[in-house]
C-alpha positions as semicolon CSV with decimal commas, in nm:
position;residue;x (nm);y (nm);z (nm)
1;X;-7,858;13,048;6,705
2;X;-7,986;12,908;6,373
3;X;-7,778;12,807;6,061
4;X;-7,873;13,024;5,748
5;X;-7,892;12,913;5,420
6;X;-7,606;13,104;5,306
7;X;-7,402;12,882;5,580
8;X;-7,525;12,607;5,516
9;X;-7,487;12,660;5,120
10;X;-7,114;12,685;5,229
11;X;-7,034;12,426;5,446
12;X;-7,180;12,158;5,268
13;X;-6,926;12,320;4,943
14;X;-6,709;12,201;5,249
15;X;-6,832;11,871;5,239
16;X;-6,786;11,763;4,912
17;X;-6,396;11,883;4,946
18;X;-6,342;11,639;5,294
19;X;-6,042;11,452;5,204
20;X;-5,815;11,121;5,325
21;X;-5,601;11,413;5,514
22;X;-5,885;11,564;5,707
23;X;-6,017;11,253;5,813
24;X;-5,676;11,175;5,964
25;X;-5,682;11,524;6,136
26;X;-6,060;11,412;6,294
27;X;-5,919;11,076;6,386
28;X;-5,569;11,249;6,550
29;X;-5,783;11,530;6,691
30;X;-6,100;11,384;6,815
31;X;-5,991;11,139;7,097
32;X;-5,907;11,467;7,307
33;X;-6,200;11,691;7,234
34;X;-6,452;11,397;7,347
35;X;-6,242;11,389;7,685
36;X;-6,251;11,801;7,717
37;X;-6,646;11,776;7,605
38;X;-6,674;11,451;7,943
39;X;-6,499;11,680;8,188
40;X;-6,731;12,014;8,098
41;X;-7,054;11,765;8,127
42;X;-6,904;11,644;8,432
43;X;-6,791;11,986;8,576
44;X;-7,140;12,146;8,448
45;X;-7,412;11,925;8,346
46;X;-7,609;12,050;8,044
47;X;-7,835;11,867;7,828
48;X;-7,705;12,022;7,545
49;X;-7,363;11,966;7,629
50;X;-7,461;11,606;7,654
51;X;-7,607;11,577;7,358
52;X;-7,349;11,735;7,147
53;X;-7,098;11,441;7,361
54;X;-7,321;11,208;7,259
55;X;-7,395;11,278;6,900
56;X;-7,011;11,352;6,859
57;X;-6,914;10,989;7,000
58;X;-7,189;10,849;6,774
59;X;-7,034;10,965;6,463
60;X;-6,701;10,885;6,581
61;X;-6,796;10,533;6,629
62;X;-6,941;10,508;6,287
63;X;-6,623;10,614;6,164
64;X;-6,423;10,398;6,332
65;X;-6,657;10,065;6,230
66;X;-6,472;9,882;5,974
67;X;-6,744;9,652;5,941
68;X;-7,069;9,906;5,907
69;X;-7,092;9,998;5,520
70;X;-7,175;10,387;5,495
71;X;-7,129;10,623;5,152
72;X;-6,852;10,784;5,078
73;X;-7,110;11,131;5,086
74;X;-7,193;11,010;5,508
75;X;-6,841;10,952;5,544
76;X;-6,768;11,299;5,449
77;X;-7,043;11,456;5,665
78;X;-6,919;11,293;5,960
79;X;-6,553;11,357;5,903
80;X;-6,722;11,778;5,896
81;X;-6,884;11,756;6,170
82;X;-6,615;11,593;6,358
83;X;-6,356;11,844;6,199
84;X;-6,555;12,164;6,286
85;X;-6,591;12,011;6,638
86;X;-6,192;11,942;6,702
87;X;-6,165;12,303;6,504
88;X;-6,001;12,619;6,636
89;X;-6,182;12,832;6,370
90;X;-6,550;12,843;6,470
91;X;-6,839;13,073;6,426
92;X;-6,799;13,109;6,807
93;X;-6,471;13,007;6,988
94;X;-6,479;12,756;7,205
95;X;-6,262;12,895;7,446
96;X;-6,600;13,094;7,592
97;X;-6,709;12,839;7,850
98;X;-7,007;12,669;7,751
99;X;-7,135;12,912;7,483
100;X;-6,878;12,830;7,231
101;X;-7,011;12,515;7,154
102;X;-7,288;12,649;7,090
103;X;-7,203;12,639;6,747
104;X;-7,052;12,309;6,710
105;X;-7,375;12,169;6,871
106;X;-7,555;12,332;6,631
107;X;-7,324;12,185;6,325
108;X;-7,273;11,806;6,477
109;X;-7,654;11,822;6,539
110;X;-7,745;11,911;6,200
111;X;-7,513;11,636;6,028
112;X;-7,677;11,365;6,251
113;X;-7,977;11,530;6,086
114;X;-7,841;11,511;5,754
115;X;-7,731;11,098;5,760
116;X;-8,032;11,022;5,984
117;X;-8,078;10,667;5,764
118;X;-7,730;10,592;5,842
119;X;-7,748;10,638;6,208
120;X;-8,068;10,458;6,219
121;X;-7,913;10,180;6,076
122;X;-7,634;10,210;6,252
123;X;-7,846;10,157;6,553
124;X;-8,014;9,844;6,457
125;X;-7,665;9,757;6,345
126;X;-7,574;9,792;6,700
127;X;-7,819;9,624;6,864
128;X;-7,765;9,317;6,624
129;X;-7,397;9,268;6,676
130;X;-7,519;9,314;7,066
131;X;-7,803;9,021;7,035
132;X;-7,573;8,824;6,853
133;X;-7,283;8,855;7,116
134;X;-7,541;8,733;7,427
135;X;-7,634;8,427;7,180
136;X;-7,980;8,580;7,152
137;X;-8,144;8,559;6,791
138;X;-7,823;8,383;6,656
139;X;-7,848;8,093;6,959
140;X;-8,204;8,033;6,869
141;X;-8,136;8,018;6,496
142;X;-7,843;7,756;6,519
143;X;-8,069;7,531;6,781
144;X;-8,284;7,498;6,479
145;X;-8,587;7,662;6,596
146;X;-8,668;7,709;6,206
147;X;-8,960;7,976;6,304
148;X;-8,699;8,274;6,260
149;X;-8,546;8,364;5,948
150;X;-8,361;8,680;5,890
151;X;-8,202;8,812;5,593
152;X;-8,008;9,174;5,657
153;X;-7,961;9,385;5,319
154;X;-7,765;9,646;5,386
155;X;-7,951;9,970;5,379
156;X;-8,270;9,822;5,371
157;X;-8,369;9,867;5,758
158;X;-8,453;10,254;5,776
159;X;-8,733;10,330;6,024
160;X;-8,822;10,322;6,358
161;X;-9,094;10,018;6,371
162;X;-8,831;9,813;6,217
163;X;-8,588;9,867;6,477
164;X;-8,871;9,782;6,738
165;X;-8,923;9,455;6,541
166;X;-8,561;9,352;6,528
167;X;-8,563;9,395;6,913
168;X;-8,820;9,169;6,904
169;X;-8,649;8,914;6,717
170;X;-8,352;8,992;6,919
171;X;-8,468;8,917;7,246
């Protein structure tokens, strides 16, 4: 199954009409569709079926993270992905075991793909807040070490060999 350009054309018209109220909907909604999505992994491993779990709980937690800054256009991305996921009205229903999510695999994998920076960031994000909760880089810079300095711009960290360096640092 492949999205064509005529659906994509359309959802992302979708996109830019996300509203307050659907995010509320995703955020009512979602909670119970990641627990169905655990139970069918559970019941019938699939590494698709994982990965759509994962990706889904990715871009919840992005969501949900007050303090992570994100645009209001990957805010709206996520809230459509998350929104055809929790959806009744899918290219394929999901009431077919298995094969209908199929589709909303294909749509939550393709708005990771679309705010890639942001989850990329997100990740070093993540492993920052984690560093600095075990005492790791932040302990060494408050003893006064003075051969680390950091200064985090948001948006600046984008790629993959920073995120290796910032484990680095971390560790």
């Amino acid at each position: 199954m492949k999205l064509t350009e005529e659906n994509k054309h359309k959802f992302e018209q979708q996109v830019h009409k996300i509203s307050d109220k659907d995010e509320t909907e995703v955020r009512q909604k979602i909670i119970d569709e990641l627990i169905s999505l655990e139970k069918i992994v559970l019941q019938k491993p699939s590494n698709k079926m994982q990965e759509l779990l994962n990706n889904a709980k990715l871009m919840y937690e992005i969501l949900c993270n007050e303090e992570f800054p994100i645009s209001d256009s990957s805010k709206k991305w996520i809230v459509f992905g998350l929104r055809y996921l929790v959806s009744d009205l899918d290219l394929i229903p999901d009431g077919i075991p298995i094969v209908g999510y199929m589709d909303d695999a294909m749509i939550v994998n393709w708005v990771v793909y679309m705010i890639d920076s942001d989850i990329t960031r997100y990740q070093v994000y993540k492993r920052l807040v984690t560093s600095a909760l075990k005492g790791g880089l932040i302990k060494s810079i408050k003893k006064g070490k003075g051969d680390i300095e950091l200064i985090l711009i948001p948006g600046l960290i984008s790629n993959y060999l920073e995120v290796e360096m910032m484990d680095k640092w971390a560790q």
